[in-house]
DOLOKOL-769473 format. One line per 8 residues: their letters; for each residue x, y, z of C-alpha. Coordinates in nm, 4 decimals. Example, Ala and Ser with C-alpha at 12.3 -4.5 7.8 and 13.67 -1.06 7.14 Angstrom:
! residues 2
AS) 1.2300 -0.4500 0.7800 ~ 1.3670 -0.1060 0.7140
END
This chain:
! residues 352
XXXXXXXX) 0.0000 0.0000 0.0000 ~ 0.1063 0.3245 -0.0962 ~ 0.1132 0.5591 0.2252 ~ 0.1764 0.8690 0.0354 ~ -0.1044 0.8091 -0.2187 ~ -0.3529 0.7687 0.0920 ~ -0.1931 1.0811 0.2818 ~ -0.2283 1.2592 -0.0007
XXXXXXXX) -0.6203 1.1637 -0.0637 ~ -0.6934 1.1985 0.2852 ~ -0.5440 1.5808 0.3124 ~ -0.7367 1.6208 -0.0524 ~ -1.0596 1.5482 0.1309 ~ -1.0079 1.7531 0.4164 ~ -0.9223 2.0567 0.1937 ~ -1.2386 2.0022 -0.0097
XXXXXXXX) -1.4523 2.0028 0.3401 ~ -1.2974 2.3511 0.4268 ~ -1.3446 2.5135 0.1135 ~ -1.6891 2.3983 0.1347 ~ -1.7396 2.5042 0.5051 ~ -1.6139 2.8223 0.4177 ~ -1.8342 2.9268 0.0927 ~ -2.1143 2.8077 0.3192
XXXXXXXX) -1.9949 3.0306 0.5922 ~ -1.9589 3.3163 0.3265 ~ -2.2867 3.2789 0.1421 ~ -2.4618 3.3338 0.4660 ~ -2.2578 3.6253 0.5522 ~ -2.3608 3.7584 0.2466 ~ -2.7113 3.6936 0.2217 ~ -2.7324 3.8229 0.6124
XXXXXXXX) -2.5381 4.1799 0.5121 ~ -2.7225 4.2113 0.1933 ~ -3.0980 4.1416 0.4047 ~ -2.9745 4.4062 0.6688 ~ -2.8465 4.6759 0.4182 ~ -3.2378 4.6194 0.2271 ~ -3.3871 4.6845 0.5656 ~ -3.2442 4.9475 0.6076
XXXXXXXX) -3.2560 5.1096 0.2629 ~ -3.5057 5.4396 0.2064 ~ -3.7072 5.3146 -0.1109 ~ -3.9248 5.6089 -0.0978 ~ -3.6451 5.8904 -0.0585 ~ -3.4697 5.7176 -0.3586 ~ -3.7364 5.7233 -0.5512 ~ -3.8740 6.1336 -0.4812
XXXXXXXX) -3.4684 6.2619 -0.5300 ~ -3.4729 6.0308 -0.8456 ~ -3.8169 6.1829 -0.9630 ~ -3.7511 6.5522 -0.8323 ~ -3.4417 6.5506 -1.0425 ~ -3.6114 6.4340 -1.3141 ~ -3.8760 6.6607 -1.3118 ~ -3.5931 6.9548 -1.2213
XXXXXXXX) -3.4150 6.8768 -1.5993 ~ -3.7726 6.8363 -1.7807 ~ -3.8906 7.2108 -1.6080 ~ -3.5163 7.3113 -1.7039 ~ -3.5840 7.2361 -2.0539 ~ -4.0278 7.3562 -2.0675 ~ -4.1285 7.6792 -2.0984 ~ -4.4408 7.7322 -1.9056
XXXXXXXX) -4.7217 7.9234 -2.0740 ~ -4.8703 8.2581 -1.8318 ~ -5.0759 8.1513 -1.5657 ~ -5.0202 7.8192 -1.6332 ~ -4.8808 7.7354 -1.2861 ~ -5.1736 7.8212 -1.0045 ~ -4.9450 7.9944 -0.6792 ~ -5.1969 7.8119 -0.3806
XXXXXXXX) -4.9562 7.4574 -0.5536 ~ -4.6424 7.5442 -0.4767 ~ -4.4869 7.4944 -0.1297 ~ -4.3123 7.8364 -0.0233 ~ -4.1765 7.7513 0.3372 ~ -3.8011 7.8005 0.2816 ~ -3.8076 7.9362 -0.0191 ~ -3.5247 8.2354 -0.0472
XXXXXXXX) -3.5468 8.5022 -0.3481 ~ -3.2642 8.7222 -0.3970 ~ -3.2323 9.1023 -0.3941 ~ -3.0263 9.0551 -0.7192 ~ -3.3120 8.9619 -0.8968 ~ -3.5240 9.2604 -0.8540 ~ -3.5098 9.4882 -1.1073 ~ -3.7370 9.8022 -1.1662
XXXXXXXX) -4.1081 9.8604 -1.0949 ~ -4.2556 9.9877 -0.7707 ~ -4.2616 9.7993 -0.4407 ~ -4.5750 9.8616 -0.2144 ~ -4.5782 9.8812 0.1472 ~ -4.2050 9.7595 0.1977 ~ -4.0772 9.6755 0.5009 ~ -3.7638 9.5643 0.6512
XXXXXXXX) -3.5782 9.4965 0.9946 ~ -3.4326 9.8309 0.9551 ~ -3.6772 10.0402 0.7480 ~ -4.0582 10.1346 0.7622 ~ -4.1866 10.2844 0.4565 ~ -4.5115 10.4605 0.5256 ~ -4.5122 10.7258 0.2381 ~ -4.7567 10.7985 -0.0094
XXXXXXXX) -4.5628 10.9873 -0.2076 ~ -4.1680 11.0169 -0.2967 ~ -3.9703 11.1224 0.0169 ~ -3.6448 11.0448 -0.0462 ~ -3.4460 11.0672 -0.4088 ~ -3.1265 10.9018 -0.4343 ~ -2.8903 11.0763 -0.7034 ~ -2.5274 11.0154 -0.8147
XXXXXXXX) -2.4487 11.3358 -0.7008 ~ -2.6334 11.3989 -0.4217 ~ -2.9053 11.2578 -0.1715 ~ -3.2422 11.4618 -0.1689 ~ -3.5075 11.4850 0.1189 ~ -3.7934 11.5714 -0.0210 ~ -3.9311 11.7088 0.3296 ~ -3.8326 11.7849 0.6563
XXXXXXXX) -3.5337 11.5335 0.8158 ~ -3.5949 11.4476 1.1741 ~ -3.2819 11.2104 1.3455 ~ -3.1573 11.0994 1.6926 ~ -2.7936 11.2021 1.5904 ~ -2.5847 11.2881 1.2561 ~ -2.2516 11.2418 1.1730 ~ -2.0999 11.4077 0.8927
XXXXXXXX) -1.8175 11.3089 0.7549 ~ -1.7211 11.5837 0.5192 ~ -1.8357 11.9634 0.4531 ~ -2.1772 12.0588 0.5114 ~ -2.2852 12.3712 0.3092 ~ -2.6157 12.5223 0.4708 ~ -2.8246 12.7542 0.1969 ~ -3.1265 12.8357 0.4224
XXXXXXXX) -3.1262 12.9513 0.8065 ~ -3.0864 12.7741 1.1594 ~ -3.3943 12.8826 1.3733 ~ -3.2397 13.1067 1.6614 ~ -3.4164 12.9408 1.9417 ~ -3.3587 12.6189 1.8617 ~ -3.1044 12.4374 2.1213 ~ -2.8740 12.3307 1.8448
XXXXXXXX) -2.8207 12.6996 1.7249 ~ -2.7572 12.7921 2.1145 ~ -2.4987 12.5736 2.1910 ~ -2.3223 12.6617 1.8341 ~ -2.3073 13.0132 1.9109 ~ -2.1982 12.9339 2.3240 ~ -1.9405 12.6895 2.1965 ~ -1.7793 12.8945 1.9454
XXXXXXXX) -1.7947 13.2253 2.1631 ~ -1.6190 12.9786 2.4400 ~ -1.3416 12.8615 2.1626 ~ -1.3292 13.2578 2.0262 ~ -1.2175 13.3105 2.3825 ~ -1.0137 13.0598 2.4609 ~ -0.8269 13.1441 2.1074 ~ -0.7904 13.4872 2.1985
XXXXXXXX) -0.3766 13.5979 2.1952 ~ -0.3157 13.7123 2.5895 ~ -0.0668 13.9726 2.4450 ~ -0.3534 14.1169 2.1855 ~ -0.6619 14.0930 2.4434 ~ -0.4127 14.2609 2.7351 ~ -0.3581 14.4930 2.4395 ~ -0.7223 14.6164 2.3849
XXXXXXXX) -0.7998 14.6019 2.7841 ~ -0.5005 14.8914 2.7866 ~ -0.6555 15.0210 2.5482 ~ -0.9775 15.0506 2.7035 ~ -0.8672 15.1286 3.0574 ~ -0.6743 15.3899 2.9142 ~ -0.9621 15.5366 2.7517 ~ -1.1784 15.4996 3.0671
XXXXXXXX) -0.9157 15.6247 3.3035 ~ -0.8932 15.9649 3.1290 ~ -1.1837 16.0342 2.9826 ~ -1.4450 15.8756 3.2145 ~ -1.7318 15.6525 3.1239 ~ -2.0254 15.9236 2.9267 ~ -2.3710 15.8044 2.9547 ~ -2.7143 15.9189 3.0561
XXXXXXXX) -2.8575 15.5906 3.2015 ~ -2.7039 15.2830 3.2962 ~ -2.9591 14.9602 3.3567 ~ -2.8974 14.5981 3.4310 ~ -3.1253 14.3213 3.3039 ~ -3.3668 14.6207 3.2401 ~ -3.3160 14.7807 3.5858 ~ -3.2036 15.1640 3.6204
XXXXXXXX) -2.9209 15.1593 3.7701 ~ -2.7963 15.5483 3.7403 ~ -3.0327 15.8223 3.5233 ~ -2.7699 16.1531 3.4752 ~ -2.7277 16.2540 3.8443 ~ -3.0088 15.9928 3.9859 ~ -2.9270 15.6623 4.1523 ~ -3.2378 15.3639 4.0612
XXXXXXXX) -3.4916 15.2544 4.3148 ~ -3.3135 14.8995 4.2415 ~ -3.0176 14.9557 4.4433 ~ -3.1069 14.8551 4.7360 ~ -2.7763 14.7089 4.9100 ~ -2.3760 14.9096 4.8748 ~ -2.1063 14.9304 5.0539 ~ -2.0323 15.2939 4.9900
XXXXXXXX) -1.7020 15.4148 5.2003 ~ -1.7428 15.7896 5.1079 ~ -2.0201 16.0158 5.0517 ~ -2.0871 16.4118 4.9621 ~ -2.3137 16.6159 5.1604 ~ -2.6693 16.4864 5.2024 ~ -2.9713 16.6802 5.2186 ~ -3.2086 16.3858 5.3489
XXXXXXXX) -3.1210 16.0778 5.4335 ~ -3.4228 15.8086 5.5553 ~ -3.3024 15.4742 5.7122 ~ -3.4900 15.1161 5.7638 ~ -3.3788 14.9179 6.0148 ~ -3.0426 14.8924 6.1773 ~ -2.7666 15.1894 6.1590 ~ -2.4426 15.1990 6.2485
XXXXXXXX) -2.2211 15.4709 6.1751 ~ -1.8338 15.5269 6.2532 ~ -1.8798 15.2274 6.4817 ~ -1.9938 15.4550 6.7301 ~ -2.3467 15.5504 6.6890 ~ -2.6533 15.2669 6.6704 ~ -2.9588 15.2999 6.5692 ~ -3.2428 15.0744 6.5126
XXXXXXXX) -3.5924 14.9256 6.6779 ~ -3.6498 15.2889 6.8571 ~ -3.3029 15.2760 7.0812 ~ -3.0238 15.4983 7.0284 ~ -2.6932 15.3970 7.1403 ~ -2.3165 15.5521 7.1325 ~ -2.0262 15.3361 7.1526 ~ -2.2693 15.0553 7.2043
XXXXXXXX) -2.5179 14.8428 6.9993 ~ -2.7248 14.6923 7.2791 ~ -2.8314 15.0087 7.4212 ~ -3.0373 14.9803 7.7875 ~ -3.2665 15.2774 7.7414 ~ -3.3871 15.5246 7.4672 ~ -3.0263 15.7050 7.4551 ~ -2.7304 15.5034 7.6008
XXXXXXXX) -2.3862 15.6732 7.6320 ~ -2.1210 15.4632 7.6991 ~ -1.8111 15.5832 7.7598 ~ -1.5588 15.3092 7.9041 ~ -1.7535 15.1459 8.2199 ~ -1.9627 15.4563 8.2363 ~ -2.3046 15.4273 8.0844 ~ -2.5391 15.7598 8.0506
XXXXXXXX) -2.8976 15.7101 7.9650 ~ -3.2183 15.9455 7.8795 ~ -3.5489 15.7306 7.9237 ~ -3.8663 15.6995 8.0207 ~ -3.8882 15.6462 8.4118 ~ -4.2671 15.6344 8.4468 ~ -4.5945 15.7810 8.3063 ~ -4.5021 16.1136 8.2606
XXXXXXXX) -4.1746 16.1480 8.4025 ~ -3.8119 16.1289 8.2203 ~ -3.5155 15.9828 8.3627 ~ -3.1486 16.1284 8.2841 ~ -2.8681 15.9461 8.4771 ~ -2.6706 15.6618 8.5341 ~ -2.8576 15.3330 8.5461 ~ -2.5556 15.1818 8.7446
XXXXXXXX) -2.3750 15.2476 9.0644 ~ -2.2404 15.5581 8.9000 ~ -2.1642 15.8579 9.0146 ~ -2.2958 16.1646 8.7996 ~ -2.1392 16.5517 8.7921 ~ -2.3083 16.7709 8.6263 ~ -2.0980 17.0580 8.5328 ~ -1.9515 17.3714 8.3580
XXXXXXXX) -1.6366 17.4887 8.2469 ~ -1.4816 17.1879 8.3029 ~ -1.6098 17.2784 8.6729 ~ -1.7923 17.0014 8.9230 ~ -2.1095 17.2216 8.9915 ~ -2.3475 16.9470 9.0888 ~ -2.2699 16.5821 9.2006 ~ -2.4926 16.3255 9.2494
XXXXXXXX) -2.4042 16.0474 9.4359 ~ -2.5116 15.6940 9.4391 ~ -2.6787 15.7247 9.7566 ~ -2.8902 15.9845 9.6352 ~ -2.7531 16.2456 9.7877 ~ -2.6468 16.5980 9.6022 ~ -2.3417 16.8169 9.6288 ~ -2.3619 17.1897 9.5227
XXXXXXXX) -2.0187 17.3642 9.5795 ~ -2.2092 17.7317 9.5355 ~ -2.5553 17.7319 9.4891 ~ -2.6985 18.0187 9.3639 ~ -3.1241 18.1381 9.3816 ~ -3.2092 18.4440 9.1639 ~ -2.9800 18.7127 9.0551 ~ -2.8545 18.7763 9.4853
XXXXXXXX) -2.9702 18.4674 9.6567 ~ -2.5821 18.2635 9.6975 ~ -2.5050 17.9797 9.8862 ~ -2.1592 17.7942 10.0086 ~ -1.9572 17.6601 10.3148 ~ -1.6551 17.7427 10.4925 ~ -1.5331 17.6493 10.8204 ~ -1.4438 18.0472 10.9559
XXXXXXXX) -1.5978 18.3555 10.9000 ~ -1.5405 18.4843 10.5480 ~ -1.2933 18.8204 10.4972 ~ -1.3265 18.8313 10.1422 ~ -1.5496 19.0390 9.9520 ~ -1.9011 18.9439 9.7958 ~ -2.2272 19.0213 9.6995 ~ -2.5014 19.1540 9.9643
XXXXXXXX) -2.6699 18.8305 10.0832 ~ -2.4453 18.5549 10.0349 ~ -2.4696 18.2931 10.2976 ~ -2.1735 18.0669 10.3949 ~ -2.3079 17.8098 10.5953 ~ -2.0850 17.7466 10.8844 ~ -1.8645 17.3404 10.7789 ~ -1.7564 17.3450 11.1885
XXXXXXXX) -2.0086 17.4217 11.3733 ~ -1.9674 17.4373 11.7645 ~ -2.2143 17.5424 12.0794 ~ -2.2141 17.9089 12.0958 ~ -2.0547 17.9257 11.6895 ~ -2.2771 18.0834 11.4256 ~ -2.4517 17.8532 11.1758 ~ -2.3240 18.0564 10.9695
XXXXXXXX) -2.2566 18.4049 10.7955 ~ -2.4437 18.6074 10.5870 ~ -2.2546 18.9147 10.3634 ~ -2.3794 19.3037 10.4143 ~ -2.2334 19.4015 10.1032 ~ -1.8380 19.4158 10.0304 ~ -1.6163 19.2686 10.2817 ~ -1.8906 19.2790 10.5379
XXXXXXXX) -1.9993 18.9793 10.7048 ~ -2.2324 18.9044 10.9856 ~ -2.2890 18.5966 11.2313 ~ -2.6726 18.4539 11.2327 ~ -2.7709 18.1175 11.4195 ~ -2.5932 18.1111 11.6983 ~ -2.5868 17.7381 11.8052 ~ -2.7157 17.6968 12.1577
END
């Protein structure tokens, strides 16, 4: 027996049994990939793109007769038309994100030249880039025209060479310094200020250092003059402004006053413990103390009547009834002495 003969049918048959096995094994993989890619397959998509493109080369290559194609059967939703397409006519009631056209008649008329309004421009802001050439008028009192002429006034200024504006305020001070300032009436924000030689009811404050004569003065309210003389709420006081009475003198600690003392009666004195002389010639004629006594050094009645003191019997001579009251009296002493005419005196009182 031939062992390599039998090997080789024996390996012959096993070979045969694989390459079966494995077109078996590969026909079902087949079949099963083919079944799932079939289940899976859109028939009905296929078939619309098929039939839309069809239908997209036959309307490519028809021409469709006017009104042949009814609007209400074709879908719209998504359709886009370009701008580019648009090409003369008029378009109604137009509307955009950005614009609102309510005219009814031309309002705006573009030009290669120019841009026309055909009526009035309102606008939040403008920018111009470029000249602007105005042919009509700005109205005066509108805010725009305001702050043009405040800024350029403000600029004007600003601009102004020091050297030229110190120039022309020479100039003018000059002019003002020697020939004075020559006008009739002066008036601010249409108040008279000065008419020719008459100051305005308007002024009603100043703080005047120097004036001419006056021929009438009237004061309301408060005075104070020199800082020594107060007036004001029916008090009158000197080198005070919180006078006590009707008149108050001060002078130093000493205070003077005139007033009313009661119903009918005046006081004139010293409101304080004060002693008051009363006096001429620089001479102490009366003295009131502050115990309300009086001193009179020579106290004369009438045109003969005199009276003084003296401690001894005058010697010198006087006029006929002048009494010298007696300033150490003693028992048996006169009270005093009495004058005769000339040097001639006489005892009377004697003191018992």
């Amino acid at each position: 027996m031939d062992l390599n003969k039998e090997l080789t049918k024996v390996i012959a048959g096993v070979v045969d049994e694989i390459k079966e096995s494995v077109a078996r094994q590969t026909e079902s993989i087949i079949i099963d990939t083919i079944n799932e890619r079939l289940r899976t397959f859109d028939y009905s998509k296929h078939i619309t793109n098929v039939a839309s493109k069809l239908v997209k080369d036959q309307l490519q290559e028809v021409a469709f007769e006017n009104g042949s194609i009814d609007p209400g059967s074709l879908n719209m939703e998504g359709f886009a038309f370009s701008g580019n397409n648009v090409m003369g006519g008029t378009i109604r009631e137009f509307s955009s994100t950005g614009i609102d056209d309510r005219a009814t008649d031309i309002a705006v008329t573009i030009l290669d030249e120019a841009t026309v309004v055909e009526n009035n421009l309102l606008t939040k802001d403008l920018t111009v880039q470029g000249n602007i050439a105005i042919n009509g008028t700005l109205d005066r009192e509108s805010g725009f025209y305001q702050e043009l002429i405040d800024t350029i006034s403000h600029n004007t200024v600003n601009k102004l060479d020091k050297t030229l504006f110190d120039g022309f305020s020479n100039t003018i001070f000059n002019t003002i310094k020697n020939n004075g300032i020559d006008v009739d009436k002066v008036t601010i924000n249409g108040n008279e200020i000065v008419n020719k030689d008459t100051l305005g009811g308007f002024i009603t404050k100043s703080r005047l250092r120097e004036v001419g004569m006056l021929t009438e003065l009237q004061v309301q309210g408060e005075t104070f003059l020199s800082e020594s003389l107060y007036t004001g709420k029916g008090r009158v006081g000197v080198n005070t402004i919180e006078p006590g009475a009707a008149l108050s003198v001060w002078d130093q600690e000493v205070e003077v006053s005139v007033s009313k003392k009661s119903s009918e009666t005046a006081f004139v004195g010293t409101p304080r413990s004060q002693t008051v002389i009363l006096g001429a010639n620089n001479k102490n004629n009366i003295t009131l103390n502050t115990d309300g006594s009086t001193n009179i050094n020579d106290l004369r009645i009438g045109q003969t009547m005199r009276f003084s003191e003296g401690d001894k019997a005058p010697s010198y001579t006087s006029t006929k009834g002048h009494v010298v009251w007696n300033s150490n009296p003693s028992v048996g002493g006169p009270l005093g002495w009495i004058c005769l005419g000339g040097p001639n005196w006489a005892n009377f009182g004697i003191i018992d």
